[in-house]
C-alpha positions as CSV (number, residue, x, y, z in Angstrom):
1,X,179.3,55.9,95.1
2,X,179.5,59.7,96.2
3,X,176.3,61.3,95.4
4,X,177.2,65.7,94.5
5,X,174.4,67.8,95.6
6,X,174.1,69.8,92.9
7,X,172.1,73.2,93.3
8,X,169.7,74.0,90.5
9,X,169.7,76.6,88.7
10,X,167.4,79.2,88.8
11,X,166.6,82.3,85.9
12,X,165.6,85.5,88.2
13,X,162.4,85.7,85.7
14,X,161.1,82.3,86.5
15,X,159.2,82.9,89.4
16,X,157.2,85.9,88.0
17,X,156.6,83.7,84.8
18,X,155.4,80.4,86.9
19,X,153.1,83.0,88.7
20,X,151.8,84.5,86.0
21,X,150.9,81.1,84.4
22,X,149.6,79.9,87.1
23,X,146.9,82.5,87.8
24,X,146.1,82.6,83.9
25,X,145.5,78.7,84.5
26,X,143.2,79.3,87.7
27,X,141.3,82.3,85.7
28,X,140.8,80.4,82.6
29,X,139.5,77.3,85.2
30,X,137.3,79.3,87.4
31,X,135.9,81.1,84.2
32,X,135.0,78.0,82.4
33,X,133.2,76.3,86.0
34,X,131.4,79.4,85.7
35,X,130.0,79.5,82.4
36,X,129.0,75.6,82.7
37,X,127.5,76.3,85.5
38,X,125.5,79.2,84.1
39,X,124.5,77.3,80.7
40,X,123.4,74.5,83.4
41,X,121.3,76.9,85.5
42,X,119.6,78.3,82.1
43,X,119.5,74.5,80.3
44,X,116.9,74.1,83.9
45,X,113.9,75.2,85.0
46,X,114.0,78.0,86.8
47,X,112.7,76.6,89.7
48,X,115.1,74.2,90.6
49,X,116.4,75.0,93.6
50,X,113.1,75.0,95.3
51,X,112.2,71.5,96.8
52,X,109.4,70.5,99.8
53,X,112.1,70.2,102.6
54,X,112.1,74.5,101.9
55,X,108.7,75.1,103.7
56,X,108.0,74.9,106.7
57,X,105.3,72.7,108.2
58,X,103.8,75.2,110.6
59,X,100.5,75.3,110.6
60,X,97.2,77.8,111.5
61,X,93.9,75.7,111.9
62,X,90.5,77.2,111.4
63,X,89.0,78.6,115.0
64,X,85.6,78.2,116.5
65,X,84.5,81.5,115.2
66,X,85.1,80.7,111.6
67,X,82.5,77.7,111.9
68,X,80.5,80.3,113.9
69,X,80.3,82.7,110.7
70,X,79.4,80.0,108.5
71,X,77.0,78.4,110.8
72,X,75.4,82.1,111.0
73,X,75.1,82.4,107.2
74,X,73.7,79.2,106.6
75,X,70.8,79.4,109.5
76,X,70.1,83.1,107.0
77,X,70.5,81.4,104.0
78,X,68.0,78.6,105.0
79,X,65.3,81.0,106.9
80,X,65.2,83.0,103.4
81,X,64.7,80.3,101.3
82,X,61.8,79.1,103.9
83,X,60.3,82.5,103.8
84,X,60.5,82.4,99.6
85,X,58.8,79.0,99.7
86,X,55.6,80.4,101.5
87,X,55.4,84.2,100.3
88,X,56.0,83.2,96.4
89,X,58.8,86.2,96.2
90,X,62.0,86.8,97.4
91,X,62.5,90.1,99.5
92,X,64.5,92.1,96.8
93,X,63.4,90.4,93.5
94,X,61.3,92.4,91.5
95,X,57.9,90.4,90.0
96,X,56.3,93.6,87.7
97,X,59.8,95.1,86.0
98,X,62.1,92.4,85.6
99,X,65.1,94.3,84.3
100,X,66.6,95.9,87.3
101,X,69.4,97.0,89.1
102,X,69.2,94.4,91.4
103,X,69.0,91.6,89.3
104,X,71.9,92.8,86.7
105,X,73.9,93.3,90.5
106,X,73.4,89.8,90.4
107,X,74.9,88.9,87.6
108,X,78.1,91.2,87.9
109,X,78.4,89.7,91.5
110,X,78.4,86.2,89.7
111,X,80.8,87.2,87.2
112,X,83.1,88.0,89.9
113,X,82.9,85.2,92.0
114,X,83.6,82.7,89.4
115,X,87.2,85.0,88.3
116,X,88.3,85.8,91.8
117,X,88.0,81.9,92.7
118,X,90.4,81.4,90.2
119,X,92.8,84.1,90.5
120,X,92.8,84.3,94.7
121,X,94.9,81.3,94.6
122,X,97.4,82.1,91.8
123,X,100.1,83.8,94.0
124,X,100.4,80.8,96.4
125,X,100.2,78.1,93.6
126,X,103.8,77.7,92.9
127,X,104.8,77.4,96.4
128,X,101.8,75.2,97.1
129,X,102.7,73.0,94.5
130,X,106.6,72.4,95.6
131,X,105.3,71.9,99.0
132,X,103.1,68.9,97.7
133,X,106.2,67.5,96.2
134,X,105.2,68.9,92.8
135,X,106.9,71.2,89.9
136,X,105.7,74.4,88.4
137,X,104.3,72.8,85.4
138,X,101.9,70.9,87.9
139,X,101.2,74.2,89.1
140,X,99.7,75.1,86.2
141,X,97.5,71.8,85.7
142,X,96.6,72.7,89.8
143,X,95.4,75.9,87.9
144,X,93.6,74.6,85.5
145,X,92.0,71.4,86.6
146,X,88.7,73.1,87.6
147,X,87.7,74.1,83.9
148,X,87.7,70.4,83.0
149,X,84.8,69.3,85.2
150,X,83.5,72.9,83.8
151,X,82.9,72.2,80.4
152,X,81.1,69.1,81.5
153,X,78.9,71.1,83.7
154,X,77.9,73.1,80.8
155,X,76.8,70.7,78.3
156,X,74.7,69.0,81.2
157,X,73.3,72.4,82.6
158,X,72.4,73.3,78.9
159,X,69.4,70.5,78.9
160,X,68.8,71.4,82.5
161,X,66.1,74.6,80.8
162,X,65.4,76.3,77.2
163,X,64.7,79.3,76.2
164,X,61.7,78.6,73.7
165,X,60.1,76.9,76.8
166,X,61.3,78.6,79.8
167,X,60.5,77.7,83.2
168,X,61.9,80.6,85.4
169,X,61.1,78.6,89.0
170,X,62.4,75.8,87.9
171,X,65.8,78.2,87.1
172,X,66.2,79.6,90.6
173,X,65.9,76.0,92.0
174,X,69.0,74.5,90.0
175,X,71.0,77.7,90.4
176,X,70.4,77.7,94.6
177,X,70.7,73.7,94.9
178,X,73.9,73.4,92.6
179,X,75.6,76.2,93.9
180,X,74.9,75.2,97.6
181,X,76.4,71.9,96.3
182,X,79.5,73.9,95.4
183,X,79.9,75.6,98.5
184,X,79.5,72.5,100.3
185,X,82.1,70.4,98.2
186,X,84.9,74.0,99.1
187,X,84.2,73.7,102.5
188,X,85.3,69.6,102.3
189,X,88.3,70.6,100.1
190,X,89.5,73.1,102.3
191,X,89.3,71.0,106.1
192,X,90.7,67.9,103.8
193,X,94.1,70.3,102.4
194,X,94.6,71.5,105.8
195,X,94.8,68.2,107.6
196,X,97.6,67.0,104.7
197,X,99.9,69.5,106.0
198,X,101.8,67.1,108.4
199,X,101.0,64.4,106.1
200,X,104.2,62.4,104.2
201,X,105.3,63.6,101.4
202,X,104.6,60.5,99.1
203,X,100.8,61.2,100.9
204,X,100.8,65.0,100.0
205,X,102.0,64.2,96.5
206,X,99.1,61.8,95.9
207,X,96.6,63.8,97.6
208,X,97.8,66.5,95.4
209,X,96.4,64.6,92.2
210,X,93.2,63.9,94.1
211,X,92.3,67.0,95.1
212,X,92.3,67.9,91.9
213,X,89.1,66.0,91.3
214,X,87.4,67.8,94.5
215,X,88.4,71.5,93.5
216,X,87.1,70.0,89.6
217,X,83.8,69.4,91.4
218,X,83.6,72.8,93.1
219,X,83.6,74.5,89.6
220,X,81.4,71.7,87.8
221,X,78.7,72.2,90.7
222,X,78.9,76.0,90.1
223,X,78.8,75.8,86.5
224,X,75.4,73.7,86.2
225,X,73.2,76.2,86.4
226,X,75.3,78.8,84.2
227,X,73.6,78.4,80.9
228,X,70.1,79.3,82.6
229,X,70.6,82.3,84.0
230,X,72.9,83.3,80.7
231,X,69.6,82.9,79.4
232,X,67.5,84.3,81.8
233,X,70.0,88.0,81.4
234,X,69.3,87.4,77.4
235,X,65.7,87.4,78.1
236,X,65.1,90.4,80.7
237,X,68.0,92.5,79.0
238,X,66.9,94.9,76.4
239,X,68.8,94.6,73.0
240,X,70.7,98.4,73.2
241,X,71.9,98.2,77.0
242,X,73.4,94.5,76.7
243,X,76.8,95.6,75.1
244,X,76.8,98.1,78.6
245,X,75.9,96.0,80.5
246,X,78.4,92.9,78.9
247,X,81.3,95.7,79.6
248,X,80.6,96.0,83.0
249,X,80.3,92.3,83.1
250,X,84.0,91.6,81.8
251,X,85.0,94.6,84.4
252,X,83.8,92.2,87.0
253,X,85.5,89.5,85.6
254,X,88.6,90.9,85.2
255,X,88.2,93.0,88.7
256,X,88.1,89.0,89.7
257,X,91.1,88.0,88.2
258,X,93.1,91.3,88.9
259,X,92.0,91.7,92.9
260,X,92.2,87.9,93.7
261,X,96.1,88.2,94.5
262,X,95.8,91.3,96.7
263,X,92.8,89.3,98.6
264,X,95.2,86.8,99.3
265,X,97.9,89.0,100.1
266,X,95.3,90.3,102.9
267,X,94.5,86.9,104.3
268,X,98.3,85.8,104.2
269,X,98.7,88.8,106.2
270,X,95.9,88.1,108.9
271,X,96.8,84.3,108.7
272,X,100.6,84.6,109.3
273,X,101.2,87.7,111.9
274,X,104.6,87.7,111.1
275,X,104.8,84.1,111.5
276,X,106.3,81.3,108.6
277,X,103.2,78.9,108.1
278,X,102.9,76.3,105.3
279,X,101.7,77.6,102.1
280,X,99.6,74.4,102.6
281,X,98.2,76.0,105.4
282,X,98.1,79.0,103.4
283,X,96.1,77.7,100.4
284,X,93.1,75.6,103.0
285,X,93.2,79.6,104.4
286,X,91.9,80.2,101.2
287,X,89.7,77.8,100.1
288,X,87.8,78.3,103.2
289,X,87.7,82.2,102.2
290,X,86.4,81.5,98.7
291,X,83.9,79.1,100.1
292,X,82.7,81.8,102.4
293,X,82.7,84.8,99.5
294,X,80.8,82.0,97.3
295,X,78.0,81.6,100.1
296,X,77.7,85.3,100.7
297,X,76.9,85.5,97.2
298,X,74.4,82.9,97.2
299,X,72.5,84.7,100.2
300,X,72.2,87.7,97.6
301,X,70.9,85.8,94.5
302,X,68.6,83.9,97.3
303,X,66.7,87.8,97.6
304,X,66.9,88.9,94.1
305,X,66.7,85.8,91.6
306,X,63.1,86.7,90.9
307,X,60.3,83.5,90.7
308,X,58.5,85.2,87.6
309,X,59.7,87.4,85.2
310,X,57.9,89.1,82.8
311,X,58.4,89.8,79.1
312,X,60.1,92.8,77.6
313,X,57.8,95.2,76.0
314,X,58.7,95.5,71.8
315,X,59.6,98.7,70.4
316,X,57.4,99.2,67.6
317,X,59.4,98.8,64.3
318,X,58.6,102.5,62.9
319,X,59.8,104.2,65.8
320,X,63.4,102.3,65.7
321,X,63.5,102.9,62.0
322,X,63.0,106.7,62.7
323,X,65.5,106.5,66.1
324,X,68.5,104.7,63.7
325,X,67.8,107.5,60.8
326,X,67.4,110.2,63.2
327,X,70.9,108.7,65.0
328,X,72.7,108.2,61.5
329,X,74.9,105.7,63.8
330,X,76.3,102.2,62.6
331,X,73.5,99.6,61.8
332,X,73.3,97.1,65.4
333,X,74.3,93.1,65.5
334,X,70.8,92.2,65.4
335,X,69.6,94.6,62.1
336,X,72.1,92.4,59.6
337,X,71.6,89.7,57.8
338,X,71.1,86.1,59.2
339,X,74.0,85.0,57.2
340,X,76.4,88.0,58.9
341,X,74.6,87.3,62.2
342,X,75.3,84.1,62.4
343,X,79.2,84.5,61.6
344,X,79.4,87.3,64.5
345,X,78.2,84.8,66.8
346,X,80.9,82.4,65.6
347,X,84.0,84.9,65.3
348,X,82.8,85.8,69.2
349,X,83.3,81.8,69.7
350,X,86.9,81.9,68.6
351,X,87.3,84.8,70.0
352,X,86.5,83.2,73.3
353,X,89.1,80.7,72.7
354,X,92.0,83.5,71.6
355,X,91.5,86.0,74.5
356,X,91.5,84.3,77.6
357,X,94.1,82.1,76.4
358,X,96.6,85.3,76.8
359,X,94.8,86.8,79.4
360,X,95.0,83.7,81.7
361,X,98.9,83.7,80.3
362,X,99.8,86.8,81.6
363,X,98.3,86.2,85.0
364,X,99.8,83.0,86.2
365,X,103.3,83.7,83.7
366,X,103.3,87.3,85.8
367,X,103.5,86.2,89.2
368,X,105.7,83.6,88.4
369,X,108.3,85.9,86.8
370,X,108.1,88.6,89.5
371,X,108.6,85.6,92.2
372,X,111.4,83.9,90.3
373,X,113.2,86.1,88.3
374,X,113.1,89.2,90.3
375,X,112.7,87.9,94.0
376,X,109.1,89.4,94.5
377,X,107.5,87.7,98.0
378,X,103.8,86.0,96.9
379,X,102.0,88.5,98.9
380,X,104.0,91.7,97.0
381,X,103.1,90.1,93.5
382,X,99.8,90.1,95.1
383,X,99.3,93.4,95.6
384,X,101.5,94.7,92.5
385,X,98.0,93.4,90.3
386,X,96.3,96.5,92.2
387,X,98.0,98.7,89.9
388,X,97.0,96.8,86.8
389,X,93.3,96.6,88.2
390,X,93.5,100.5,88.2
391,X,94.5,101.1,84.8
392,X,92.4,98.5,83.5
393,X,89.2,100.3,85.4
394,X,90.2,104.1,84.3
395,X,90.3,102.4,80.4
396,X,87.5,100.7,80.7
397,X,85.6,104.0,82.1
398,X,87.0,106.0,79.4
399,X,85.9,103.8,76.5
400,X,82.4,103.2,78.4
401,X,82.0,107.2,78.4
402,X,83.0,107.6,75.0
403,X,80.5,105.1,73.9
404,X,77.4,106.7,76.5
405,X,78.8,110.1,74.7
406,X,78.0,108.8,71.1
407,X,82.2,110.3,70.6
408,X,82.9,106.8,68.9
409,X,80.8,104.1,67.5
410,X,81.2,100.4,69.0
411,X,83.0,98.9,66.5
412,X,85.8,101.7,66.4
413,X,85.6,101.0,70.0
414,X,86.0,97.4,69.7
415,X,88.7,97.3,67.4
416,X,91.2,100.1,68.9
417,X,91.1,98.4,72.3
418,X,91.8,94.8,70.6
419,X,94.7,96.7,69.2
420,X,96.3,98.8,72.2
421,X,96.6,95.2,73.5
422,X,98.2,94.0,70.6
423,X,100.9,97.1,70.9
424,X,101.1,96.9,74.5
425,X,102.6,93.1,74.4
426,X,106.3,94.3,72.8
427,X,106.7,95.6,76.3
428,X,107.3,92.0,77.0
429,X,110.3,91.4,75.1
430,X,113.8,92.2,76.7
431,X,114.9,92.3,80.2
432,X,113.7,96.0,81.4
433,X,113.1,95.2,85.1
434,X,108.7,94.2,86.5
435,X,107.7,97.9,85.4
436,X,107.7,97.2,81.9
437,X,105.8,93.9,83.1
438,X,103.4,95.0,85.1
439,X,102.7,98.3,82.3
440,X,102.2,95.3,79.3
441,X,99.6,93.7,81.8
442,X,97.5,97.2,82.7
443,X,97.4,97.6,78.6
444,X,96.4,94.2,78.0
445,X,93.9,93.9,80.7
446,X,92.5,97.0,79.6
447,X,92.0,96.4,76.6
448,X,90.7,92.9,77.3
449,X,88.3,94.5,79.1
450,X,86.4,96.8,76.6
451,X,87.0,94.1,73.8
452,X,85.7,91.4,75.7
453,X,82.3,93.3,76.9
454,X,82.0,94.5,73.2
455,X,82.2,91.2,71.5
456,X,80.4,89.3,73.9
457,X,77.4,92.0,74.2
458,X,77.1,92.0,70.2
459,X,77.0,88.0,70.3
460,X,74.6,88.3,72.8
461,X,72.3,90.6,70.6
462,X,73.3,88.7,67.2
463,X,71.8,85.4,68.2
464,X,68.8,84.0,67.2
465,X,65.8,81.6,69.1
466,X,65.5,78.4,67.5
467,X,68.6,78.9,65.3
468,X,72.0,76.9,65.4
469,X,73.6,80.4,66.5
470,X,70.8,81.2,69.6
471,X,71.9,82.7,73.1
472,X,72.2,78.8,74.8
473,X,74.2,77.4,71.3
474,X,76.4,80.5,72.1
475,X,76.9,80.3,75.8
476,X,77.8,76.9,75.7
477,X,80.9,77.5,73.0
478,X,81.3,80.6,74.9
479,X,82.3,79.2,78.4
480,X,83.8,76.2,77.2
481,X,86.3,78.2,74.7
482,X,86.6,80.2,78.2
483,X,87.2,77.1,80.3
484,X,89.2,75.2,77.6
485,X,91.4,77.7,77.1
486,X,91.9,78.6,81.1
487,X,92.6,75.0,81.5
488,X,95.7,75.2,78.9
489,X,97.1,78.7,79.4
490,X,98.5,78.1,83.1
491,X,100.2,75.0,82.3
492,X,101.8,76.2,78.8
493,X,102.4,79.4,80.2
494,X,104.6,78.0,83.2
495,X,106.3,75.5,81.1
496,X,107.6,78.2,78.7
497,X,108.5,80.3,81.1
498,X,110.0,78.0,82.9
499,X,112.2,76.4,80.8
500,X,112.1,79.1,77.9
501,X,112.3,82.5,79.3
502,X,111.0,86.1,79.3
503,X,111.1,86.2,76.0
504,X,109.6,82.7,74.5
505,X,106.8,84.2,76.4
506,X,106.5,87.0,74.7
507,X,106.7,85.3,71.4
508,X,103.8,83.1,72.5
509,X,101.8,86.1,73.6
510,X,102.2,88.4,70.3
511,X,101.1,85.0,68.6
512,X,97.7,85.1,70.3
513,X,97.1,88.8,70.3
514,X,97.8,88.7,66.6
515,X,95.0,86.3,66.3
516,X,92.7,88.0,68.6
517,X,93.4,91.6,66.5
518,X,92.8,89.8,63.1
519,X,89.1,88.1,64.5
520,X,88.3,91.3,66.0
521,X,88.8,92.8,62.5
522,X,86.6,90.5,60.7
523,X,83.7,90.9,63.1
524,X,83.8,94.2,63.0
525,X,84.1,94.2,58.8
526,X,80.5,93.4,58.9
527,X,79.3,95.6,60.7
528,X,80.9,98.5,58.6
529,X,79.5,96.5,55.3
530,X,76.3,96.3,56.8
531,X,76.4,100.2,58.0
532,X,77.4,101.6,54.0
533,X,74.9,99.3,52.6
534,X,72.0,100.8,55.7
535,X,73.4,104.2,54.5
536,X,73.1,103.5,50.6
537,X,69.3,102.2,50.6
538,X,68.7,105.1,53.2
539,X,70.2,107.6,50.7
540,X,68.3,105.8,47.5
541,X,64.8,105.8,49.1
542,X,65.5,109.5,49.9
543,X,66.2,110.2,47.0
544,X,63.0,108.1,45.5
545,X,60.8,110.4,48.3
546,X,62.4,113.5,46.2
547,X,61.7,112.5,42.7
548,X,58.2,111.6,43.9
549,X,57.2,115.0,45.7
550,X,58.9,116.6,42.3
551,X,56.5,114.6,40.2
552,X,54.0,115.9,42.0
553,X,54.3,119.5,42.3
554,X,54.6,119.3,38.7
555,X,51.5,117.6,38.2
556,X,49.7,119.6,40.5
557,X,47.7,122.6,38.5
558,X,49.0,126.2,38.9
């Protein structure tokens, strides 16, 4: 059988159609890999693409001269203490006037320490974490974990003295012992996380978990004593300088929180040289740093914490009645009713549990976003918070001025800055690059600030000895709505971010500055209903004095 090549034919338009079809096939292919690829990466978390095998396992160990400088401030540390225990009185305490600037030093220095030991490690915690095998959510329970053992410090430390039956020796011994506990348990937690840095990874990701219980321990140690020298600030501190004094207190804090990642941008900086080390390494770097900032701190309260204190003197009653009428100011925390006093104490409470909630929020969910989703280094991020730290400062001495100036009462005080934070969080919503980020945080923090010292100075004055609502009742709700609420923000706040987004977050933070507005508002309601009332009796015995010296002169002869 003869088999006829036959030619094919072709159309002089099929090629340029068969092209044409073909590259509309490999468009509409490479589109749709593309967009499943996309709703993939934003069905994810945002961090996954980071895994352990990333880091490197370089490490820096600690040097002779590092033990040197804590050897040093130990041998002063235990000389002083000797010295106390024979002369009766530290070098810098103050027996006769127990309100004075060294002692409230003291307690801003505390303040500070307990903030910047939390925020120092923030910037590093996310690549910390991932190095240990872990996630970003774990992260945030790595942030967290030390407010558990907190709270439980607390409610012990509260039995440990009382105010009705104070014992102020007996108040400097807990607060040196327990916090020479604390230093000694950072010390052990730092040599113990930098020998797990060649450690498996199944090793590192248990150690992880326990280490958790050790950094726990630091904070419970610290917090022991806490409740005492509250108290002891309540009892040395005169009624009208403890809102000042509570606004240069939450300065402190917040100067903690804010100047914690440029502190570790520094020691990165001096730790690395240029070098790619472990943020293993990186985060025993700084545990050993906090330990030392937490004994320097101790060698301070060793000379001032005073063995004796003596009692305020009392302002007779007629000359603060003549003072407040002279003034014609808003009626104090302390001059209302028990009834009102006693709900400012407990809106101050929930307040406690509203504010640091965000605050803590915007911290870790900050540095997380400017690492992630814009590419920031840890130690940049670190030293970004330097601009929020300023603005937060210049508000705070603004509204501190105003209020030394008599130019605005407290409460107005009180509730604009609880509001300029509320505003300032819709510059969290959308996609406008870190500058609108970083602005939200300065206005936030800010406000946090003067709201916080505010609230927490008239709680202070509004509680009561021997009542349900006294200064130790208070503290202790205080610090655990602190702790609680510091132990939950870094691990919701990285999980929404994580898997929700910019914007989820935002959602989450107008929430809880809503909530923090509207308590702000309440407490401040009775104050103002307390103030018209002061002002209506003031007016109706005035007008009583009148009618009385016009009843006279009338009866008086001519």
């Amino acid at each position: 059988m003869n088999v006829v090549d036959v030619e094919p034919y072709e159309d002089p338009a099929a090629p340029g159609a068969w092209s044409a079809s073909c590259w509309l096939q490999e468009s509409y292919t490479v589109s749709h890999s593309l967009a499943t690829e996309s709703f993939v990466s934003a069905a994810g978390p945002l961090t996954v693409h980071m895994h352990a095998e990333d880091f490197t396992d370089f490490q820096v160990p600690f040097g002779t001269s590092v033990f040197a400088f804590f050897g040093v401030l130990i041998f002063l540390l235990a000389t002083h203490e000797l010295y106390t225990a024979a002369s009766k009185k530290p070098l810098l305490a103050d027996h006769e006037n127990s309100n004075n600037f060294q002692i409230q030093l003291m307690f801003l220095i505390i303040w500070f320490g307990f903030f910047v030991n939390s925020s120092l490690i923030v910037p590093l915690s996310l690549d910390y974490a991932i190095a240990m095998g872990q996630s970003a959510t774990a992260s945030g329970v790595f942030l967290g974990c030390g407010t558990i053992l907190s709270v439980v410090g607390l409610v012990v430390g509260k039995t440990l003295n009382s105010e009705t039956n104070w014992n102020q020796a007996f108040a400097r011994k807990t607060y040196m012992c327990f916090n020479s506990l604390s230093v000694a348990l950072n010390l052990s937690l730092a040599l113990l996380t930098q020998a797990s840095v060649h450690w498996s990874l199944p090793a590192r990701q248990q150690f992880f978990w326990w280490s958790q219980l050790l950094l726990g321990s630091v904070f419970g140690a610290a917090a022991l004593p806490t409740i005492s020298w509250n108290t002891l600030w309540n009892k040395i501190t005169p009624p009208q300088e403890k809102t000042f004094w509570m606004i240069m207190a939450q300065c402190c804090r917040n100067g903690g929180f804010l100047l914690g990642p440029p502190l570790f941008a520094a020691i990165s900086w001096a730790v690395r040289r240029g070098r790619d080390v472990s943020p293993i390494s990186l985060m025993a770097w700084s545990f050993m740093a906090l330990a030392g900032w937490s004994l320097l701190s101790l060698i301070y309260a060793s000379l001032t914490f005073p063995l004796k204190i003596n009692p305020l003197p009392e302002t007779p009653a007629a000359e603060v009645h003549e003072e407040k009428s002279a003034k014609a100011l808003e009626v104090s925390p302390e001059q209302l009713p028990p009834a009102d006093r006693e709900k400012i104490v407990w809106l101050m409470i929930y307040y406690a549990f509203e504010r640091p909630f965000s605050v803590a929020s915007i911290e870790v969910a900050t540095i997380m976003l400017l690492e992630v989703s814009y590419g920031w280094t840890a130690e940049f991020c670190g030293t970004a918070f330097m601009v929020i730290a300023t603005s937060s400062l210049v508000l705070t001495a603004c509204s501190t001025f105003m209020l030394s100036r008599k130019g605005m009462t407290e409460s107005m005080v009180f509730f604009i800055a609880s509001l300029s934070g509320l505003f300032g969080v819709f510059l969290l919503f959308g996609n406008s690059g870190p500058g609108s980020l970083l602005l939200a945080d300065a206005i936030v923090y800010g406000g946090a600030s003067v709201a916080n010292g505010i609230g927490e100075g008239w709680a202070c004055r509004a509680a009561t000895p021997g009542t349900s609502y006294s200064i130790e009742a208070y503290r202790v709700r205080n610090i655990m709505g602190v702790n609680i609420s510091r132990f939950l923000a870094p691990i919701v706040a990285r999980f929404i971010v994580d898997f929700g987004g910019r914007n989820i977050y935002a959602l989450l933070q107008l929430v809880l500055c809503t909530l923090g507005t509207l308590t702000v508002y309440k407490t401040v309601s009775l104050v103002w209903h307390g103030t018209c009332h002061a002002e209506e009796a003031l007016d109706a015995k005035l007008s009583l004095n009148t009618e009385d010296a016009i009843c006279k002169d009338r009866s008086d002869p001519k």
